[in-house]
Z-matrix of the N, CA and C atoms (Angstrom, degrees):
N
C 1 1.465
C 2 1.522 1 111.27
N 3 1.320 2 125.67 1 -30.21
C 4 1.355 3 133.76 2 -172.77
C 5 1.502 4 115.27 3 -81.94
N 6 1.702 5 117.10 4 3.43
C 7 1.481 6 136.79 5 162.80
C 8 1.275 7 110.54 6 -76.07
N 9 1.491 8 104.27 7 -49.63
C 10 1.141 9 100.42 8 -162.57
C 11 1.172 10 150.80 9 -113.40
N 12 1.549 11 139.77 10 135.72
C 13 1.583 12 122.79 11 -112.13
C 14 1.828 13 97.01 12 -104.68
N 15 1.616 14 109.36 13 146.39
C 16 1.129 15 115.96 14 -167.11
C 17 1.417 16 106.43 15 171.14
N 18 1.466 17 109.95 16 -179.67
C 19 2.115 18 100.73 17 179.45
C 20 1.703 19 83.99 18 -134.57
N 21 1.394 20 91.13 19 143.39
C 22 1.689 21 111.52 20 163.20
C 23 1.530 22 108.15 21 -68.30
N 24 1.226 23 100.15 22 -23.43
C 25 1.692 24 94.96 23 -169.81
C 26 1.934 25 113.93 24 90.91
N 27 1.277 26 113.36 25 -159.97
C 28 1.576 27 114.94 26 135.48
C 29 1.116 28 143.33 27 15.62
N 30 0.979 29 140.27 28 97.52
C 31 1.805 30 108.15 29 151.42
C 32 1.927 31 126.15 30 -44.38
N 33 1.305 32 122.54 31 132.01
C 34 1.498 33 98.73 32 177.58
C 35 1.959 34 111.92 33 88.97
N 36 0.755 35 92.38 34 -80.55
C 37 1.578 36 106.88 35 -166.89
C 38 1.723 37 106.55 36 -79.23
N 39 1.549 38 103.93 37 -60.75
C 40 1.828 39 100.18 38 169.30
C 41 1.693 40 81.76 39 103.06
N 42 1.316 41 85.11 40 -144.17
C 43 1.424 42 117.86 41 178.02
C 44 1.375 43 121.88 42 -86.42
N 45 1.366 44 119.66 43 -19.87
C 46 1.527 45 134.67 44 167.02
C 47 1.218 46 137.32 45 -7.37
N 48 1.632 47 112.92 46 -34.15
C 49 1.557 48 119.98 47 167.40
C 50 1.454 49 113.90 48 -96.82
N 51 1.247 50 118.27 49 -4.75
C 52 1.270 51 137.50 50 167.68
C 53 1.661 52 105.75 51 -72.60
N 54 0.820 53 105.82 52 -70.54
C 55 2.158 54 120.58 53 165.69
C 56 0.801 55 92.00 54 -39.95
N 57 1.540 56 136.05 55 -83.28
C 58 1.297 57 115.37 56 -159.58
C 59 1.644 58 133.78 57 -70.83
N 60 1.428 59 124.40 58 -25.76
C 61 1.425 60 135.58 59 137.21
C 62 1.482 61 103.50 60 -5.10
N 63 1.350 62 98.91 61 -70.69
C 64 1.826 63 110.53 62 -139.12
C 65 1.769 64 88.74 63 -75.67
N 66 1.517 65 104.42 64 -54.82
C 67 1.743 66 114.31 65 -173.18
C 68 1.778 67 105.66 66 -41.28
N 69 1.106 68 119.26 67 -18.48
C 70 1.536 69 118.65 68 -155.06
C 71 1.618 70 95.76 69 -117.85
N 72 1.582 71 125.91 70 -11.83
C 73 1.596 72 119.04 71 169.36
C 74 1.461 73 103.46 72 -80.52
N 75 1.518 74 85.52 73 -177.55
C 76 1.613 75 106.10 74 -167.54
C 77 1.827 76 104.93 75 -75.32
N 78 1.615 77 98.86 76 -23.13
C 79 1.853 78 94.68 77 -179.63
C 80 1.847 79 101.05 78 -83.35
N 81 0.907 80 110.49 79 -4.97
C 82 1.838 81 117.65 80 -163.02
C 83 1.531 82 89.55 81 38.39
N 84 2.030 83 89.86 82 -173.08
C 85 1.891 84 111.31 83 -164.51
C 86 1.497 85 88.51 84 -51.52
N 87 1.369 86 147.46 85 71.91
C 88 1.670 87 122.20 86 137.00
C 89 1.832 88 81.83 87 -109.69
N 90 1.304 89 122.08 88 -32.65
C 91 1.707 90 100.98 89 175.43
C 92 1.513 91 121.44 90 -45.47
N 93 1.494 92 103.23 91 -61.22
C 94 1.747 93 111.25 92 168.51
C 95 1.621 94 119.15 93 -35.70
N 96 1.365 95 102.03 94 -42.74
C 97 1.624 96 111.69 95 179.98
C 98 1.694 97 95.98 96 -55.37
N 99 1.723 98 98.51 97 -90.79
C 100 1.525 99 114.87 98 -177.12
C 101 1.554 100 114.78 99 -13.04
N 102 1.225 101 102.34 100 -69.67
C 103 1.465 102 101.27 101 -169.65
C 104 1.804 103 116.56 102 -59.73
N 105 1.210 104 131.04 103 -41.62
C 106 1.337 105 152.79 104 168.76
C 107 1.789 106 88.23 105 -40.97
N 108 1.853 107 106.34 106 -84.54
C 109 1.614 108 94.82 107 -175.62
C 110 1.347 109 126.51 108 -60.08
N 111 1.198 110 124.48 109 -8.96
C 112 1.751 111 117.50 110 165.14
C 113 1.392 112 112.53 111 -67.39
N 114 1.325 113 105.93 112 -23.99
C 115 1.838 114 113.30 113 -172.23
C 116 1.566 115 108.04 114 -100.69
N 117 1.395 116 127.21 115 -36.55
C 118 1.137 117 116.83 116 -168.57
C 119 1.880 118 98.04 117 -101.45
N 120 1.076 119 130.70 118 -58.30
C 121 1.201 120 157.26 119 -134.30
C 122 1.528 121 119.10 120 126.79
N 123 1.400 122 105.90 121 -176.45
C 124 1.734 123 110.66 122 170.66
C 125 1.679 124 122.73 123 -85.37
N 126 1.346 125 107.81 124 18.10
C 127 1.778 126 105.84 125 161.07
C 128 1.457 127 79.19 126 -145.31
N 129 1.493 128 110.61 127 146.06
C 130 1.072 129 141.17 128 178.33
C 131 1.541 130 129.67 129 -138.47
N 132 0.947 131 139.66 130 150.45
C 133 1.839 132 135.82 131 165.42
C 134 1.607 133 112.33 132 -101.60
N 135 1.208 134 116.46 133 120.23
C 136 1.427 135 116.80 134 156.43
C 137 1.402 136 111.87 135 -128.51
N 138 1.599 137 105.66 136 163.58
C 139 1.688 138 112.35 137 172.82
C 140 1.400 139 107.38 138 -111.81
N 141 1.421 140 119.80 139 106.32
C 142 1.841 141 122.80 140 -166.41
C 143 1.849 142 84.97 141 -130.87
N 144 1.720 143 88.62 142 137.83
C 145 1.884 144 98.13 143 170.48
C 146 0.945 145 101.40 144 56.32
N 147 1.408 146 151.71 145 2.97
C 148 1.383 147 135.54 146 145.63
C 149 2.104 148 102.85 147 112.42
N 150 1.360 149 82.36 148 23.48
C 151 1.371 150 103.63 149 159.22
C 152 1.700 151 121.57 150 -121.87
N 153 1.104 152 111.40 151 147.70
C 154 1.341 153 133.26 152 164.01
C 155 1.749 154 128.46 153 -94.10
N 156 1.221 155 123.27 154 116.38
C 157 1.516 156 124.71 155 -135.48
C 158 1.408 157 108.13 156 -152.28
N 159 1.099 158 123.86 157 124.45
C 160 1.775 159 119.19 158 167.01
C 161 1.728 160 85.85 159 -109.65
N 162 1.707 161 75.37 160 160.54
C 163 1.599 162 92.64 161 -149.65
C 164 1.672 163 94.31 162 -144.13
N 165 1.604 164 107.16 163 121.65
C 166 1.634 165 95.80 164 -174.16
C 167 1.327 166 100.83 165 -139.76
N 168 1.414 167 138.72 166 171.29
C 169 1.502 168 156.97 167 -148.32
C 170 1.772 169 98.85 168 -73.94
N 171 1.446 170 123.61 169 -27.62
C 172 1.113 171 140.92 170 -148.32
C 173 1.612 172 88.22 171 -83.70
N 174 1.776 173 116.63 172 -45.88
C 175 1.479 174 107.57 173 -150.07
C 176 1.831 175 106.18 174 -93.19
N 177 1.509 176 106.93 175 -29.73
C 178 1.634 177 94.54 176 178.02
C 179 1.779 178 103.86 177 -126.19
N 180 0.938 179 122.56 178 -29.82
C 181 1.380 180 134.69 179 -162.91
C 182 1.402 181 90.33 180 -57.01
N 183 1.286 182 159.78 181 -75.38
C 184 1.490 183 162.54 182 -151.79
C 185 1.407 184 103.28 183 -77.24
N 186 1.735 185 113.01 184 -44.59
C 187 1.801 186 101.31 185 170.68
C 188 1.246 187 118.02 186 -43.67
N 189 1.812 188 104.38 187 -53.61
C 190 1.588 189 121.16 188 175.46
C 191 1.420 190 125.54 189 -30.12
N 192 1.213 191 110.31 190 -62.46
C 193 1.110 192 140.33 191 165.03
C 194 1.697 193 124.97 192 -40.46
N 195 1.447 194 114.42 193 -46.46
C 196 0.974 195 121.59 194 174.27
C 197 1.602 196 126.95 195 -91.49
N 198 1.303 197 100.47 196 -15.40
C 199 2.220 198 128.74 197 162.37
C 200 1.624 199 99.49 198 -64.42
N 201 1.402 200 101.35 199 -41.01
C 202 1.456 201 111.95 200 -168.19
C 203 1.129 202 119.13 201 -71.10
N 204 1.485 203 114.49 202 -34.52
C 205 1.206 204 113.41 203 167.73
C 206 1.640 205 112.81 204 -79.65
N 207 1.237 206 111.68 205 -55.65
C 208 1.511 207 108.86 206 -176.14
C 209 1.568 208 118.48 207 -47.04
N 210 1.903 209 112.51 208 -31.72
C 211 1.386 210 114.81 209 -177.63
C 212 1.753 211 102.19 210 -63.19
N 213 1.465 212 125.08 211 -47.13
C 214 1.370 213 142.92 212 -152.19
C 215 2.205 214 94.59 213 -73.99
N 216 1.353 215 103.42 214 -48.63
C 217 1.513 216 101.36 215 153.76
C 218 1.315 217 145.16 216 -55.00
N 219 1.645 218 111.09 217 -29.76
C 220 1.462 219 132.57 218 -177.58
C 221 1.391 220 82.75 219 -98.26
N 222 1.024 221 158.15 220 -42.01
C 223 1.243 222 143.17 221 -147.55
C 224 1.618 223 100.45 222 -85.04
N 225 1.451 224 127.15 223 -41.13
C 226 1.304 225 136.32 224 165.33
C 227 1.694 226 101.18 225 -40.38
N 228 1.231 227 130.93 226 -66.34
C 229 1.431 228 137.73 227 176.25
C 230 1.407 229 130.71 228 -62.54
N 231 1.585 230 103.22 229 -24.62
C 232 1.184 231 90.85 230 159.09
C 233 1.664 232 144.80 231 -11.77
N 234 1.537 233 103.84 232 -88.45
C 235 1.162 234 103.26 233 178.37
C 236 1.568 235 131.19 234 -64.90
N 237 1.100 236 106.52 235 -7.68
C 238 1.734 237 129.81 236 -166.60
C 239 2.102 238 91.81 237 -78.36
N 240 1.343 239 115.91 238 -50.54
C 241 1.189 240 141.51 239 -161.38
C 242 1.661 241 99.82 240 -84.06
N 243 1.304 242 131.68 241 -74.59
C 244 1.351 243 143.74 242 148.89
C 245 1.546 244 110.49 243 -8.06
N 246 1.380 245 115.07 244 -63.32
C 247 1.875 246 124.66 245 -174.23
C 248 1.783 247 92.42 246 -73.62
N 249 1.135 248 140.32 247 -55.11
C 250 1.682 249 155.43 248 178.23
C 251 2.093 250 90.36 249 -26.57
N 252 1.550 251 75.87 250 -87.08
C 253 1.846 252 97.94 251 175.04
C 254 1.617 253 116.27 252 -31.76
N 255 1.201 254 101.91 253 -77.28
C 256 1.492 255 118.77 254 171.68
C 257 1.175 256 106.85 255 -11.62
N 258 1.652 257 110.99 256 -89.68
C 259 1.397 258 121.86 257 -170.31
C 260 1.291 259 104.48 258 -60.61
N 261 1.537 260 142.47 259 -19.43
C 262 1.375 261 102.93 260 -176.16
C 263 1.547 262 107.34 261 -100.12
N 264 1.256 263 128.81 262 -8.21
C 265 1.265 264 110.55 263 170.17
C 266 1.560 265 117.22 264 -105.25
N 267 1.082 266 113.60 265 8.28
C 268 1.630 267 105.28 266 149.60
C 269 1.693 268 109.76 267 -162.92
N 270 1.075 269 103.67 268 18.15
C 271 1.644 270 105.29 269 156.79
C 272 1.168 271 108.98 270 93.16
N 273 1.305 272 125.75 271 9.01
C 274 1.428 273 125.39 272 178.74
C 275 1.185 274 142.86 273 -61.15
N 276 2.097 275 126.78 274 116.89
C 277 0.666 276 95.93 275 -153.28
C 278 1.525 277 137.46 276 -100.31
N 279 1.623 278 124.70 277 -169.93
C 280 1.378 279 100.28 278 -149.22
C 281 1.646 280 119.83 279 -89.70
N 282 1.372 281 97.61 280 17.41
C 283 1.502 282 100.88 281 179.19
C 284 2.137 283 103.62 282 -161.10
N 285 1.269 284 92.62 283 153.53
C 286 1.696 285 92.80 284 179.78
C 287 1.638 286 109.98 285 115.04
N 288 0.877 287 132.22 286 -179.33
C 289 1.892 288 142.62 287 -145.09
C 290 1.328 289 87.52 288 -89.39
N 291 1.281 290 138.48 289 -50.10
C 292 1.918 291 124.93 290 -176.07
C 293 1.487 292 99.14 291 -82.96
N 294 1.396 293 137.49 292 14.76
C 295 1.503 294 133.57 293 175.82
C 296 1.745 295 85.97 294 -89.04
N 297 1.892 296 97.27 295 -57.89
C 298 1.959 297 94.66 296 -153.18
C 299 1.802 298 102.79 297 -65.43
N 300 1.361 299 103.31 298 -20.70
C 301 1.444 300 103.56 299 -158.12
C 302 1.460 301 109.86 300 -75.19
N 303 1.655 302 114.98 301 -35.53
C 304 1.361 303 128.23 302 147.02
C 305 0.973 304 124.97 303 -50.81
N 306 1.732 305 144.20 304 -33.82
C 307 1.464 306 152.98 305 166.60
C 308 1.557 307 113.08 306 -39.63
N 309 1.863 308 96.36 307 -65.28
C 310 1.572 309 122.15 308 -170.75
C 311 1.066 310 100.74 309 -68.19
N 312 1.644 311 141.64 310 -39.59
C 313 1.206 312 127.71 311 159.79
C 314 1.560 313 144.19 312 -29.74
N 315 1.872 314 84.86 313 -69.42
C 316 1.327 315 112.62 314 176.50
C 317 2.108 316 102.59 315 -61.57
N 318 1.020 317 126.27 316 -39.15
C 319 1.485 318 122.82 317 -165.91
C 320 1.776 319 99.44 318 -72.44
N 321 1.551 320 119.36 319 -30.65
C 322 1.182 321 109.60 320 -178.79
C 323 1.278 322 120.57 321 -83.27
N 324 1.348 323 116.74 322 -34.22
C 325 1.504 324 124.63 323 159.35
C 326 1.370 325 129.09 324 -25.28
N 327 1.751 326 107.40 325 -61.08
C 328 1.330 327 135.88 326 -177.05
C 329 1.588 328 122.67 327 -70.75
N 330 1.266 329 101.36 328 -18.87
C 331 1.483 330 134.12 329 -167.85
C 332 1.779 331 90.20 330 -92.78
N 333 0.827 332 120.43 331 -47.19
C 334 1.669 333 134.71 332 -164.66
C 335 1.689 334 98.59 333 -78.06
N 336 1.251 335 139.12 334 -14.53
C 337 1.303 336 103.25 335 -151.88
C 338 0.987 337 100.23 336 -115.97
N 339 1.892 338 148.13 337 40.62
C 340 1.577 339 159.60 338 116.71
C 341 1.650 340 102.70 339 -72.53
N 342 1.070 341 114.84 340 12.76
C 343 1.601 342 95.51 341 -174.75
C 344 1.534 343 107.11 342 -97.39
N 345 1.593 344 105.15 343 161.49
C 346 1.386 345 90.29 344 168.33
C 347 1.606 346 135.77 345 -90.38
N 348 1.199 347 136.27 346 174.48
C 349 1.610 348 100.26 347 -158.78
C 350 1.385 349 82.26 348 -135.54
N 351 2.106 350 81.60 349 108.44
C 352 1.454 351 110.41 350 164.96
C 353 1.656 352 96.36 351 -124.94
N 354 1.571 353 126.00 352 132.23
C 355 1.188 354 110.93 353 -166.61
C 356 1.545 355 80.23 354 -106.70
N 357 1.305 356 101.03 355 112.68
C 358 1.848 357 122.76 356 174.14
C 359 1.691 358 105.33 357 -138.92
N 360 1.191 359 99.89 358 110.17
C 361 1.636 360 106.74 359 166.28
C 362 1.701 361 105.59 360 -46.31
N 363 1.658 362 100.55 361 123.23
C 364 1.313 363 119.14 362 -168.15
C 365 1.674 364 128.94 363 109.14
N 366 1.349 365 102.80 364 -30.91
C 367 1.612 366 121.16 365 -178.29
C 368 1.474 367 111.80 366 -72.11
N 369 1.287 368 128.98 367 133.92
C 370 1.436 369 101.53 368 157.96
C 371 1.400 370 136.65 369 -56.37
N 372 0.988 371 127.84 370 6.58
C 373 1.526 372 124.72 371 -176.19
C 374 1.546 373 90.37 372 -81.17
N 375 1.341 374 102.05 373 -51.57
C 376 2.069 375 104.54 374 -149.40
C 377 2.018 376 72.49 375 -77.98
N 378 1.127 377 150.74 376 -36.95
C 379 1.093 378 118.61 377 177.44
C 380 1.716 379 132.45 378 -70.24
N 381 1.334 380 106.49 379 -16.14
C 382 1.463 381 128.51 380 167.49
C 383 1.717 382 111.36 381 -65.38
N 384 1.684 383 101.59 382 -31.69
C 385 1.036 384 100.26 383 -174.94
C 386 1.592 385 126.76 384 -76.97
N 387 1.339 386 98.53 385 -34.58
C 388 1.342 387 118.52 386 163.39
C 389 1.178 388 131.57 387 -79.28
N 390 1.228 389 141.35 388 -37.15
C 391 1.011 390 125.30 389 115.45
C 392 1.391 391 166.89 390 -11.25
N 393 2.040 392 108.98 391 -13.48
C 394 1.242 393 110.60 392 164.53
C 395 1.475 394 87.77 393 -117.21
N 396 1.338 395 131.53 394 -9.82
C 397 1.674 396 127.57 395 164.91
C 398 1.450 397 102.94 396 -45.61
N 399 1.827 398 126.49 397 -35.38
C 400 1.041 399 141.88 398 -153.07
C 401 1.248 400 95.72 399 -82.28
N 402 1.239 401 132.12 400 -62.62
C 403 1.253 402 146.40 401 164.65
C 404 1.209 403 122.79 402 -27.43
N 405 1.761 404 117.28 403 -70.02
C 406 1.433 405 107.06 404 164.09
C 407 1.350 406 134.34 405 -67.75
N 408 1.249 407 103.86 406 -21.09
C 409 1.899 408 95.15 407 149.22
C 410 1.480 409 127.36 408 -50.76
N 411 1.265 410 120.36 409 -49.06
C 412 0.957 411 121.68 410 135.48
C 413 1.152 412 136.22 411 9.40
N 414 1.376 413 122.30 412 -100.26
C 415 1.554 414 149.79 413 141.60
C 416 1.523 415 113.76 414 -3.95
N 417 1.572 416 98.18 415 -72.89
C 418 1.508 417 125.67 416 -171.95
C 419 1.732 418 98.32 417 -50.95
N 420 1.502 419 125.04 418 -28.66
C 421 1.169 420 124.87 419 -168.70
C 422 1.734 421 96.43 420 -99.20
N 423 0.941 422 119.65 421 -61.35
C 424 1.192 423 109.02 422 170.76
C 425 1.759 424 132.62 423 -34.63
N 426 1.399 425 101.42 424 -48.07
C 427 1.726 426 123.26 425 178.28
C 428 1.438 427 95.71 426 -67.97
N 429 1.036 428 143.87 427 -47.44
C 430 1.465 429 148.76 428 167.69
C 431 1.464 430 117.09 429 -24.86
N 432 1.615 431 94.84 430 -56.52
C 433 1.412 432 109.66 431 -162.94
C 434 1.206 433 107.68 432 -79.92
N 435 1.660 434 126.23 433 -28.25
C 436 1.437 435 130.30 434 -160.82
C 437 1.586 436 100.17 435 -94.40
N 438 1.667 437 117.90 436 -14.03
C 439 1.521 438 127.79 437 168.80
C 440 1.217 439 105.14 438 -63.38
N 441 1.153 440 100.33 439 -62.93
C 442 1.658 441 115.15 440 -178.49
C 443 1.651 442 130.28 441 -15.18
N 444 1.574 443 97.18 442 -66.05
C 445 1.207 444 137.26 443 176.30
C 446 1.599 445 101.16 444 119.88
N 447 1.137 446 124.99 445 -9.98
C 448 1.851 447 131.51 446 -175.06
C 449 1.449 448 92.85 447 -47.61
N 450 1.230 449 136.57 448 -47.91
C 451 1.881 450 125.28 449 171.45
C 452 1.690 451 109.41 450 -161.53
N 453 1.352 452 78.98 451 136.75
C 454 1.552 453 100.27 452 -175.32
C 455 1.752 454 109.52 453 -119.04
N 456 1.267 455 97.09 454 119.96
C 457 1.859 456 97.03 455 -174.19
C 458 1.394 457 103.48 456 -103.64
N 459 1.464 458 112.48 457 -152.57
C 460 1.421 459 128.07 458 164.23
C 461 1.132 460 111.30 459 -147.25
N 462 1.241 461 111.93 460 93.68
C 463 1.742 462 114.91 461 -168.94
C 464 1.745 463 83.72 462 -154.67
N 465 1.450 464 102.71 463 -173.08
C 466 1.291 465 120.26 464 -169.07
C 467 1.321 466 113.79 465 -79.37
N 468 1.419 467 135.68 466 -27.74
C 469 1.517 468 143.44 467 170.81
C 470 1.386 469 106.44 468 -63.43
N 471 1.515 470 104.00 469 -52.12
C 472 1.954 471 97.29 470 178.33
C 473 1.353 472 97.29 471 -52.16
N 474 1.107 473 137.29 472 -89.83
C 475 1.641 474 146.71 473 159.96
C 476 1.792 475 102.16 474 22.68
N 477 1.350 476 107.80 475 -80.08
C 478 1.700 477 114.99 476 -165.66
C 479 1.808 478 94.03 477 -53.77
N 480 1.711 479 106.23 478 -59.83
C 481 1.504 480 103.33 479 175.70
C 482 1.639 481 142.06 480 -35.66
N 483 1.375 482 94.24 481 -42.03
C 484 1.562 483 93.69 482 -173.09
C 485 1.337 484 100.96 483 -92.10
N 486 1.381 485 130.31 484 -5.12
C 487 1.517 486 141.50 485 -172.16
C 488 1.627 487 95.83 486 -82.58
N 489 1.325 488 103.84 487 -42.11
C 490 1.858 489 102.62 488 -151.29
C 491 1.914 490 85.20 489 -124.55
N 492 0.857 491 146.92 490 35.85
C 493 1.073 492 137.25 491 139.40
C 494 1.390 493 141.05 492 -54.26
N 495 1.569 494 151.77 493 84.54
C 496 1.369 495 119.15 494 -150.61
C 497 1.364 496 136.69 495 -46.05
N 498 1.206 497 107.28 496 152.85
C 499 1.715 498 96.50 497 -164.12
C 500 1.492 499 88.17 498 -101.72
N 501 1.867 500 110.28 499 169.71
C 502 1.284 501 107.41 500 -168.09
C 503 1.476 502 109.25 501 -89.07
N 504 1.217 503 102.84 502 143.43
C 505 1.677 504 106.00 503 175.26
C 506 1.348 505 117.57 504 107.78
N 507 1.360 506 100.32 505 2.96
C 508 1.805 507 112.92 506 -164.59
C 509 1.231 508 102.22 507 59.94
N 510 1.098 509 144.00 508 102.31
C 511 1.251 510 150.17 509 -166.36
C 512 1.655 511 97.82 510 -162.79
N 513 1.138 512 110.23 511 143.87
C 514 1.690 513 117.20 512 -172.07
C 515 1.288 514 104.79 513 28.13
N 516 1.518 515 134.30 514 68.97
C 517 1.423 516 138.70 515 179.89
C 518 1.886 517 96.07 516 -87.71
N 519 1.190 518 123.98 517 -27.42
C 520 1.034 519 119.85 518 -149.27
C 521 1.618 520 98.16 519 -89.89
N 522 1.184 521 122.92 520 -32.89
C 523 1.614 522 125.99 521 -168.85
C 524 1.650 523 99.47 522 -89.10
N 525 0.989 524 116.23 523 -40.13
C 526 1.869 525 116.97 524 159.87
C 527 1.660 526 109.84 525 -13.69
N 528 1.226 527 96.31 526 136.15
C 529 1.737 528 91.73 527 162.28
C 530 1.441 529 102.96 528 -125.59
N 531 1.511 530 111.32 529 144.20
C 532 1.730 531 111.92 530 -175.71
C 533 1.898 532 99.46 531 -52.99
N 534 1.374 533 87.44 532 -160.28
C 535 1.292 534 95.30 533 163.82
C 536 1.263 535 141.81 534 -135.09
N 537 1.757 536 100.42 535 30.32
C 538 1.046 537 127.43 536 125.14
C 539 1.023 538 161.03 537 -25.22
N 540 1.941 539 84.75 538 -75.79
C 541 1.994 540 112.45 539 164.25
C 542 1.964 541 105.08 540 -63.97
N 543 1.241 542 109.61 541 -28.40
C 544 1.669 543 126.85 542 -153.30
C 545 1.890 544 74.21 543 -68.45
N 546 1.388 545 107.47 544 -74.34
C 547 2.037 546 113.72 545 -165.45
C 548 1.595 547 95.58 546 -67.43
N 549 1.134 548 140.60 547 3.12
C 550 1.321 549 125.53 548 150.47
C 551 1.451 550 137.79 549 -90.21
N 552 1.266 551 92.90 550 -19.97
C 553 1.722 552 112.74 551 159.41
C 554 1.596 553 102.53 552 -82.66
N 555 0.813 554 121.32 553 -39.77
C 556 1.700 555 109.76 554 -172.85
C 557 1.416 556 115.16 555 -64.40
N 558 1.875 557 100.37 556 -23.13
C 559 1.716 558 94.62 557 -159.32
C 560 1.232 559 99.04 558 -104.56
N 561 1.557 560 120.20 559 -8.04
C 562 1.481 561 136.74 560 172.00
C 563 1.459 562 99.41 561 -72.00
N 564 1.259 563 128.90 562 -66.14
C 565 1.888 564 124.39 563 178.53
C 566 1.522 565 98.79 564 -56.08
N 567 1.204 566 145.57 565 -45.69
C 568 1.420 567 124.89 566 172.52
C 569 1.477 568 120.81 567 -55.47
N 570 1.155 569 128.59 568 -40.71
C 571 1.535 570 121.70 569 -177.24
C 572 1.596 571 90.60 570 -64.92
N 573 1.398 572 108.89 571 -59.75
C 574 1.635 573 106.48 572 -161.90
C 575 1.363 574 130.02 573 -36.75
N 576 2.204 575 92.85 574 -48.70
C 577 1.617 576 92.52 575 175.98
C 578 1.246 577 109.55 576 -83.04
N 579 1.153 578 144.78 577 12.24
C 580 1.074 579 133.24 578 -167.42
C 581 1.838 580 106.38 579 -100.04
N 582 1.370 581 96.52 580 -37.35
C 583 1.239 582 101.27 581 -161.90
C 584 1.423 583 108.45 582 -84.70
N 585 1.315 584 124.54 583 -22.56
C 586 1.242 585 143.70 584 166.67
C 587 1.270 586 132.55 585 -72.72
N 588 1.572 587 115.62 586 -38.71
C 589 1.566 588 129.69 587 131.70
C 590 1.363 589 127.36 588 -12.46
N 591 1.715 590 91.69 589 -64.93
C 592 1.510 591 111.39 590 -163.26
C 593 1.574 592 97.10 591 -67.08
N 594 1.190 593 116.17 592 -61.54
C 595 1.294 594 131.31 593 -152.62
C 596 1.592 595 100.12 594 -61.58
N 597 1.415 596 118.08 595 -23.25
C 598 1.516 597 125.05 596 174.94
C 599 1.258 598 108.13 597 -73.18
N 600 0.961 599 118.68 598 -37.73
C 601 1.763 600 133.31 599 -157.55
C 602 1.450 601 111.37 600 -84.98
N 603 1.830 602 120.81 601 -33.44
C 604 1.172 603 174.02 602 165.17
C 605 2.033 604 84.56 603 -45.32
């Protein structure tokens, strides 16, 4: 380690708020990398999390690289995959203000889930977080409407609904899921197919 050229940073801490900076942008640690090998060369030493580490092109720079491409491909499909999904588990439709408002949701969500979870206004986490708050509002407006009787589809949300609705009399209270668990299963099968889609399609 004493070859090879790099800064500890800190006493204690190192470089650590630096890592975490970079881990929490939109380039994540390949910035931390980049910048380090423009300055040191392509193996380097840093002290991050309270470790001490040489760090070379071999261990993230080519993963990067290859996320990068697959993200820049999935990112083409996105919306193609998103409108697919959409409509079949709650009918959504494929264009208009609850399409984009569902989009911007869904992209910050997905965007959020390597981060680390510090809920700090500005971070992606606390924006992930708000953002699927966004979502089940969402939901909550939608589930409303299909209670209502204002529209009744045939997709997978009617399905969870008329399944887990309370029955009268308290009767099967126990197999019910709030509707809570109901918009957490919904937003859980959206990342899933989506991401699994992509990654097929990918």
């Amino acid at each position: 380690m004493e070859v090879i050229p790099g800064s500890l940073g800190w006493p204690v801490v190192g470089e650590s708020f630096s890592f975490l900076s970079a881990f929490s942008s939109a380039a994540g640690i390949f910035s931390f990398m980049k910048n380090r090998q423009q300055r040191y060369g392509k193996v380097f030493k840093a002290f991050v999390l309270g470790r001490e580490a040489g760090a070379g092109p071999y261990q993230l720079a080519p993963n990067h690289r290859r996320s990068s491409q697959k993200a820049s491909a999935s990112d083409r499909r996105t919306p193609f995959t998103l409108k697919v999904i959409g409509n079949m588990i709650m009918n959504l439709e494929p264009a208009g203000e609850e399409q984009e408002k569902f989009r911007s949701n869904f992209k910050i969500i997905s965007s959020s889930f390597a981060s680390l979870p510090f809920k700090i206004p500005g971070t992606a986490y606390h924006n992930g977080i708000k953002a699927r708050d966004g979502m089940y509002d969402m939901l909550d407006s939608i589930i409303a409407g299909r209670r209502s009787g204002k529209s009744i589809q045939q997709d997978f949300l009617e399905s969870l609904i008329m399944k887990h609705s309370k029955a009268e009399g308290g009767e099967d209270q126990e197999d019910k899921l709030t509707d809570k668990q109901l918009k957490d299963n919904i937003l859980t099968l959206l990342v899933a197919g989506h991401d699994t889609t992509t990654a097929a399609l990918t």
